[in-house]
matplotlib code that plots the C-alpha trace (Angstrom):
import matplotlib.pyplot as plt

x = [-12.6, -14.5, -16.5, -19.9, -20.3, -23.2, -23.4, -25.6, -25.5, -23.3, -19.2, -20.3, -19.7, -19.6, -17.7, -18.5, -16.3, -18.5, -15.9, -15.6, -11.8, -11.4, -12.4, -13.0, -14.6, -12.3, -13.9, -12.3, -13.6, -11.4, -12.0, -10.1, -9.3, -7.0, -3.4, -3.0, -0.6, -3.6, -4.4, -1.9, -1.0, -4.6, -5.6, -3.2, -3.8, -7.8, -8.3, -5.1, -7.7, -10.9, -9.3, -8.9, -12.5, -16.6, -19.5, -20.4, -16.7, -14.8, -11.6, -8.8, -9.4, -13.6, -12.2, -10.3, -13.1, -15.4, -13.3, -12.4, -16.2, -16.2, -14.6, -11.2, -11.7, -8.7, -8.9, -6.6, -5.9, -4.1, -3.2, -1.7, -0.9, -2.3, -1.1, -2.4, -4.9, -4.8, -6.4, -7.5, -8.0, -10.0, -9.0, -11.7, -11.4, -13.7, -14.8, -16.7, -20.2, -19.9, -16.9, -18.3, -21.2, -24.0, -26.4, -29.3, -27.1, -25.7, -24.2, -24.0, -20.4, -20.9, -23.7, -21.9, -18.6, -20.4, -22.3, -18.5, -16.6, -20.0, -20.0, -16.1, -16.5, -19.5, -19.9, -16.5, -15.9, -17.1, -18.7, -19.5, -17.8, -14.1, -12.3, -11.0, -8.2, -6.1, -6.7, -6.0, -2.4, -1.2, -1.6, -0.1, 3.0, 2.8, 2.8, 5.3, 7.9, 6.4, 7.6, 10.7, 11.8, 11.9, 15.0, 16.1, 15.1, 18.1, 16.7, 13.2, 14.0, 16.1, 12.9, 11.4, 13.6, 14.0, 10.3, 10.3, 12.8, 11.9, 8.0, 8.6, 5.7, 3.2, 1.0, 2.6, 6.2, 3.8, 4.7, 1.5, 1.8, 2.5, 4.7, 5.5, 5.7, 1.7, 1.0, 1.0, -1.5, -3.8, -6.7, -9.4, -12.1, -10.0, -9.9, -13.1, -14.0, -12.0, -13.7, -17.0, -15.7, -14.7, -17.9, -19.9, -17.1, -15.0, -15.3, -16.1, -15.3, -16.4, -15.2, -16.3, -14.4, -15.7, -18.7, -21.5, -24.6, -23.4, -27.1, -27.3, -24.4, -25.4, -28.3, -26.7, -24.4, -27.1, -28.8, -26.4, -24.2, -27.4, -25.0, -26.8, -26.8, -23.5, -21.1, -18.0, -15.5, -14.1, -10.8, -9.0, -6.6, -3.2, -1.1, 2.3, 5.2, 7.9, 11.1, 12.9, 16.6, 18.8, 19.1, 21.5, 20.8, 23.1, 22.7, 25.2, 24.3, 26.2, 25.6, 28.1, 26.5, 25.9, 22.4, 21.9, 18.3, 17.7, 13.6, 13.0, 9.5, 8.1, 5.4, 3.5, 1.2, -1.1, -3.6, -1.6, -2.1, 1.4, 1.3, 1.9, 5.0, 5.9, 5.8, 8.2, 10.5, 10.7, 11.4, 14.3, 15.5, 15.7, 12.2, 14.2, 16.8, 17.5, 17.1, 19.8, 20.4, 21.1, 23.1, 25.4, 25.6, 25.4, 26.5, 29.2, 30.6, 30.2, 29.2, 26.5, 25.1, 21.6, 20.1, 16.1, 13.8, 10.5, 7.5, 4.6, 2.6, 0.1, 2.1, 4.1, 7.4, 10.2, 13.0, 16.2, 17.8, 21.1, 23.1, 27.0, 30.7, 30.1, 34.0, 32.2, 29.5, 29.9, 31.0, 27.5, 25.3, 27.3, 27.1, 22.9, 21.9, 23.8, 21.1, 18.5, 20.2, 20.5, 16.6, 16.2, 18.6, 17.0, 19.7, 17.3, 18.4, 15.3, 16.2, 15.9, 12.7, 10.7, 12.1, 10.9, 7.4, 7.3, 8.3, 5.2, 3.1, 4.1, 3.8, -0.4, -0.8, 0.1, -1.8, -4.9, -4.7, -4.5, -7.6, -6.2, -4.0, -7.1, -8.9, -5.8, -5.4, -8.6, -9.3, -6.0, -7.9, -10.9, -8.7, -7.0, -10.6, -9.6, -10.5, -8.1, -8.6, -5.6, -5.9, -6.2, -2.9, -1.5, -1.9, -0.8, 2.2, 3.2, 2.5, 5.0, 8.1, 11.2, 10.4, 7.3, 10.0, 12.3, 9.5, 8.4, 12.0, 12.4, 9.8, 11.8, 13.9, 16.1, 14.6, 16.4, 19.5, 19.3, 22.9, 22.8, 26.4, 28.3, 30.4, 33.6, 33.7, 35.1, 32.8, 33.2, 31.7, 32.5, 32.4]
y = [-7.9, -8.7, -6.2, -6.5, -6.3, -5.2, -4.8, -1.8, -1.3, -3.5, -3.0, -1.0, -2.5, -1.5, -2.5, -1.2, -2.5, -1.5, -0.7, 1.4, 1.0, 4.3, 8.2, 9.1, 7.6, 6.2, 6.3, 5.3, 4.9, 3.1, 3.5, 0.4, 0.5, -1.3, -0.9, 0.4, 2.4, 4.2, 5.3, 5.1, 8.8, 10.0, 8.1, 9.4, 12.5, 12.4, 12.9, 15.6, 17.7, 16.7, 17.5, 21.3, 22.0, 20.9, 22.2, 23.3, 24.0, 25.2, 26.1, 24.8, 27.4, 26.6, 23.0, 23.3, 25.6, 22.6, 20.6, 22.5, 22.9, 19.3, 19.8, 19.9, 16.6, 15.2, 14.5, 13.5, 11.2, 9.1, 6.4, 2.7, -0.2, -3.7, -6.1, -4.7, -2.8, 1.0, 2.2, 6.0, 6.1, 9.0, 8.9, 11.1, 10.8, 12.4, 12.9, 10.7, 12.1, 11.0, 12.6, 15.6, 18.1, 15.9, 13.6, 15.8, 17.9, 15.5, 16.8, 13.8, 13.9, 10.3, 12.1, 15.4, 13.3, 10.9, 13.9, 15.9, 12.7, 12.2, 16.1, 15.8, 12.5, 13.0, 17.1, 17.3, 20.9, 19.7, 22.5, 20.9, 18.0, 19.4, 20.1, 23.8, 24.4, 26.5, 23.1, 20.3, 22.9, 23.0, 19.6, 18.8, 20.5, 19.0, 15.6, 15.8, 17.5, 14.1, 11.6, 13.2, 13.1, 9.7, 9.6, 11.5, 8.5, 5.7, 2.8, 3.5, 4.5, 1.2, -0.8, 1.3, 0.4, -2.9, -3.7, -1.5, -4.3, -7.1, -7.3, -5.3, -7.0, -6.5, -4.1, -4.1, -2.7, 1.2, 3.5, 4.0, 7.8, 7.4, 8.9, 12.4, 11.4, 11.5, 14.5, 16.9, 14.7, 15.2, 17.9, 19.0, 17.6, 13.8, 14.1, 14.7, 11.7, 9.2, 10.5, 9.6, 6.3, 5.6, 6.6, 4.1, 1.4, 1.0, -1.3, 1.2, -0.2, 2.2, 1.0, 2.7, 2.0, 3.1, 3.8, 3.5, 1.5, -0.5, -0.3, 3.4, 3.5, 1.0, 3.3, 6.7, 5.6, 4.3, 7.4, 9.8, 7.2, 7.2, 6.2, 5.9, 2.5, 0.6, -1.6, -2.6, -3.8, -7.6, -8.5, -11.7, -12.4, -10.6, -12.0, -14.1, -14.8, -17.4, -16.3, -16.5, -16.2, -14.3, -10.8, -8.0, -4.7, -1.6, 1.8, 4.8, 7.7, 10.5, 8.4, 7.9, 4.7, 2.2, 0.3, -3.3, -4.4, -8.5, -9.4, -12.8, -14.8, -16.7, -19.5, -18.4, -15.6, -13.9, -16.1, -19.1, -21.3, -21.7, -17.1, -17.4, -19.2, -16.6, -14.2, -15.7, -16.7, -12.9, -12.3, -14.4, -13.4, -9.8, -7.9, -7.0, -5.9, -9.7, -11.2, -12.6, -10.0, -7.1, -9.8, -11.3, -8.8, -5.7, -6.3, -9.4, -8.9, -4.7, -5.5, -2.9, 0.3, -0.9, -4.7, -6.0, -7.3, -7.0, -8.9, -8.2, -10.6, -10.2, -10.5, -13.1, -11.2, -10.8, -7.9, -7.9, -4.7, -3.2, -0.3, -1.4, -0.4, -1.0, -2.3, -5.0, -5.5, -9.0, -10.1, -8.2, -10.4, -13.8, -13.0, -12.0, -14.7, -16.9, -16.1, -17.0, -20.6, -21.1, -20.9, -23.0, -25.4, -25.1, -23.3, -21.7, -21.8, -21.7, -18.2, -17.0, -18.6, -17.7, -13.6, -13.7, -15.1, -12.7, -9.6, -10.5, -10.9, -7.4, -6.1, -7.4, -6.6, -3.0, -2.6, -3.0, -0.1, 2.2, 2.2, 3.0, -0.1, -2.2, -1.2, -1.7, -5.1, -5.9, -3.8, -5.9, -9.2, -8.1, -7.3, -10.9, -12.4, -13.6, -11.8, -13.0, -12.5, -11.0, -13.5, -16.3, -15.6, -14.8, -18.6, -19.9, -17.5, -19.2, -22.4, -22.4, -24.9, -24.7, -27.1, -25.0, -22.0, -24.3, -25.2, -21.3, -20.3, -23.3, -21.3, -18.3, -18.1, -15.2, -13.4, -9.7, -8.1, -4.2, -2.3, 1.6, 2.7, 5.9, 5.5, 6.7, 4.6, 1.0, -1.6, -5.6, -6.6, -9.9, -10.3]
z = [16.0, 12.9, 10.7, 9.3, 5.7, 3.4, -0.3, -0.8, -5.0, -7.4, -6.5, -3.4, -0.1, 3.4, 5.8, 9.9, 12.7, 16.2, 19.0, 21.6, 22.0, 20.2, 21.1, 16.8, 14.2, 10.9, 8.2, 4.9, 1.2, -1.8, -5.1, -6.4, -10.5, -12.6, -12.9, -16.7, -18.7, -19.8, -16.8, -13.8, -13.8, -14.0, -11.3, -9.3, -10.2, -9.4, -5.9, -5.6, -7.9, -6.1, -2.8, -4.1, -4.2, -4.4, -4.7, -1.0, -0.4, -3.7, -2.6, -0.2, 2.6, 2.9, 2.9, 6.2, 7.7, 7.3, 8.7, 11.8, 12.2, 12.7, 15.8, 13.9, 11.6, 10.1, 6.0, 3.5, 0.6, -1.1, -4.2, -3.2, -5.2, -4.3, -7.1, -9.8, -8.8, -8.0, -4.8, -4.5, -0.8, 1.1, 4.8, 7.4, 11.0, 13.4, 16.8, 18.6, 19.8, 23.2, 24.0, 22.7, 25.0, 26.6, 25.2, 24.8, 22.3, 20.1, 17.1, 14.7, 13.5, 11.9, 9.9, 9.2, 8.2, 5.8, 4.1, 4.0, 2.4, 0.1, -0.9, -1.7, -3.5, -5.5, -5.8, -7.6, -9.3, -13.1, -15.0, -17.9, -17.4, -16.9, -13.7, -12.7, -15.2, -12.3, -10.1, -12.8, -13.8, -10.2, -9.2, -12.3, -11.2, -7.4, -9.0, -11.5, -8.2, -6.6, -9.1, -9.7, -6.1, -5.9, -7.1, -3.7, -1.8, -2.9, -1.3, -2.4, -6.1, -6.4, -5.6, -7.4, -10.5, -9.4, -10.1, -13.3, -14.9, -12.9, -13.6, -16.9, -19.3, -16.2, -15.0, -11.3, -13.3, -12.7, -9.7, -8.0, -8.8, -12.1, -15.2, -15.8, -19.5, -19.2, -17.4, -20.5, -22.3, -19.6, -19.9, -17.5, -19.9, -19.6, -16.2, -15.8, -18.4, -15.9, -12.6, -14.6, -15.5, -11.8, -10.7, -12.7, -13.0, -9.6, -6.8, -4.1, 0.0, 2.9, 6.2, 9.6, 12.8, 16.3, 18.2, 15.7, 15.2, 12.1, 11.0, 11.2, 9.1, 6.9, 6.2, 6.2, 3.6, 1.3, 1.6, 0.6, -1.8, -4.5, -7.9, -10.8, -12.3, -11.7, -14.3, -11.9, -13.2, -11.7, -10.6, -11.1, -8.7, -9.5, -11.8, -11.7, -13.3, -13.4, -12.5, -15.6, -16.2, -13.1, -15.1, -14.0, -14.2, -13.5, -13.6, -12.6, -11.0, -8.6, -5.9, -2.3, -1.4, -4.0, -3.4, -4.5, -4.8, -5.3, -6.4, -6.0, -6.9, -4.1, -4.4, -1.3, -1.6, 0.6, -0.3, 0.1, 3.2, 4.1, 4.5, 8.1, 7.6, 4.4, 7.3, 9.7, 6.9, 6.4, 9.6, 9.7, 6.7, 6.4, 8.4, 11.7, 13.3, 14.8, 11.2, 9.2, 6.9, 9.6, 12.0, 9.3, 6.6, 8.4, 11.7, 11.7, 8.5, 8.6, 4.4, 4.2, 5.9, 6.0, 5.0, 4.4, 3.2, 2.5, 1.0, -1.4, -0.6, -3.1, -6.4, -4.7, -4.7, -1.8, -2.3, -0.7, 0.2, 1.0, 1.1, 0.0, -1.1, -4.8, -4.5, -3.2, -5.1, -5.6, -1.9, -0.6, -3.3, -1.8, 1.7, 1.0, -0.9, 1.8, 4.2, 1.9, 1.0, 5.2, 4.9, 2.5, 4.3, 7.7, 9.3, 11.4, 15.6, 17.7, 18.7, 15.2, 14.8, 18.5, 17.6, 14.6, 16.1, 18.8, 16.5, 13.4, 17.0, 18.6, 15.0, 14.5, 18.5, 18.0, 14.3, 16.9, 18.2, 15.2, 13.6, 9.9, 10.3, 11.2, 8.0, 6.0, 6.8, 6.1, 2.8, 1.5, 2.0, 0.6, -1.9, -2.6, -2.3, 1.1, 4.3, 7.0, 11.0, 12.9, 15.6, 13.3, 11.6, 14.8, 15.8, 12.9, 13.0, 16.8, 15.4, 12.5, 12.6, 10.7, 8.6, 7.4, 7.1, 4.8, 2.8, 1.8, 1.9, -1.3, -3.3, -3.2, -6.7, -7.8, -10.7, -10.8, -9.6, -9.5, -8.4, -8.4, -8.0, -8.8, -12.3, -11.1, -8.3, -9.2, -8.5, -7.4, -10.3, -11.8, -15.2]

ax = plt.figure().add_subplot(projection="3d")
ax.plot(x, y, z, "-o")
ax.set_aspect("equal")
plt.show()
């Protein structure tokens, strides 16, 4: 499965993936911006706003009435973070036509959808250039309960904080949401300034998965999509750091279960051709229930409630996560960074490596049939500069030794240590 890819206008580019594997139509559009300071919580805060209201539909309630007009259409969106750049994502999923009446009496919901997502998109509420104050004040509010619930979600808020100290003089250190230092700062008049700026500025992707003529879609698109002249902006490839010196960082909340978070900087990257063997080292290491981490820490040694780990293979950067006793604090970090040095050693049974093989396989296999997942995985190549096919990787994956495991495991080195523990709880600290 391979999608066809036009460049319509300067930074626009769509992307159609024919198949008739699926009974609706996906169609997704990223706006893809920089990862700033200036501009992380604004970002996020864009298409929370936009999804309020536009011209043909100003409120929330015409909004879903249009939606269920299309034969109940699904619609939401979105911010990620890929490296350093920030993706505002808008998601639309519709019928497909010929499950729908007979084919004299079509009804064109590729059509209608396209001309929804482009009323939504580019017929924003902007009287004079601002956004609805009511909107821009409520999703103000929404946001800020957002990014201060993160702190309900241990595991997540360590990373979280383990990032913010780890990759602290780069732009990747930002949740993808942003601050709530910055939401008072921002206006209806300076959000509507930054949708302007996206407008002319970011790398816009459509992608459009199911039973279309990718030419018809193609042309649609450029139709309705008519932007004004266009300066995009370029993306190097995301930036990396050396690991520098093993730092520790602690920090005491009211907390029953102490979290210790580990951020290490690999050599491999997504772009990297050794990735499918960054994969299965993963897999033994931390990415499944059969990996070393759950076996040995969790499960053998009974040393943590939950162990992982997880990779961002775009910045280069591998996390190791585990729910401890903070008594032993220093017993969990030996036992987890054991695993890691058996990797780097080779101590790898063929067991290990063949479930780890057929796990990443199952895990690609299943993405296929989820039509979001198949756009995902491609947007995040387009992305590094470096489309990749699933069933390319997938070879590549089976065909990895432990040799090539040792080898990506050696590039791993220990940068951060984040430990969240409760301050009237002694901790296994050494000093």
């Amino acid at each position: 499965m391979e999608f066809k890819r036009l460049s319509v206008l300067p930074g626009v580019h769509i992307n159609v993936l024919p198949t008739a594997k699926f009974k609706t139509i996906r169609i997704k559009l990223f706006w893809r911006w920089p990862l700033a300071e200036e501009s992380v919580t604004k970002t996020a805060l864009l298409p929370m706003v936009m999804k309020r209201g536009c011209a043909p539909w100003p409120t929330n309630r015409d909004i879903a009435i249009r939606l269920e007009s299309l034969y109940g259409a699904g619609f939401g969106m979105d911010v990620t973070k890929i490296g350093e750049t920030q993706n505002i994502e808008f998601d639309l999923e519709v019928a497909d036509d010929s499950y729908i009446g007979s084919t004299e009496r079509r009804v064109d919901l590729l059509k209608q959808g396209l001309e929804f997502l482009h009323a939504v998109t580019m017929q924003p509420l902007l009287p004079q250039g601002a956004f609805r104050e009511e909107y821009v004040t409520g999703e103000k509010a929404i946001l800020r309960r957002k990014i201060e619930a993160l702190i309900n979600d241990k595991p997540r808020y360590a990373l979280t904080r383990l990032l913010e100290n780890m990759c602290r003089h780069e732009p990747f250190s930002l949740y993808r949401y942003g601050r709530v230092a910055d939401l008072d700062a921002i206006t209806p008049e300076r959000l509507g300034a930054h949708y302007y700026r996206l407008i002319e500025q970011a790398v816009m992707e459509f992608y459009i998965v199911g039973g279309v003529e990718p030419e018809r879609a193609v042309s649609l698109v450029a139709d309705l999509w008519r932007l004004p002249k266009r300066e995009p902006l370029s993306f190097p490839a995301a930036g990396r750091q050396p690991a520098g010196e093993t730092r520790l960082v602690r920090e005491e909340q009211d907390v029953k279960q102490a979290v210790l978070a580990i951020g290490l900087r690999q050599a491999t990257t997504y772009t990297s051709d050794d990735y499918p063997a960054l994969l299965v080292q993963n897999g033994i290491l931390g990415g499944y229930p059969h990996s070393k981490l759950f076996i040995n820490v969790r499960e053998k040694h009974s040393m943590a409630y939950f162990a992982y780990s997880r990779l961002d293979t775009t910045k280069g950067l591998q996390f190791l996560l585990a729910g401890i006793d903070a008594a032993r604090f220093q017993e969990a970090l030996d036992l987890i960074t054991a695993q890691l040095e058996e990797t780097k050693a080779g101590k790898i049974s063929q067991e290990e490596l063949e479930a780890a093989q057929k796990s990443i396989t199952n895990d690609f296999l299943s993405s296929r049939d989820d039509a979001g997942q198949i756009i995902d995985a491609d947007y995040l190549g387009q992305v590094n500069n470096k489309p990749r096919r699933i069933e390319e990787t997938l070879v590549r994956v089976n065909q990895v030794t432990v040799e090539d495991v040792m080898r990506v495991a050696a590039g791993a080195t220990l940068d951060t240590i984040y430990f969240l523990s409760d301050q009237s709880r002694k901790d296994g600290i050494t000093k």
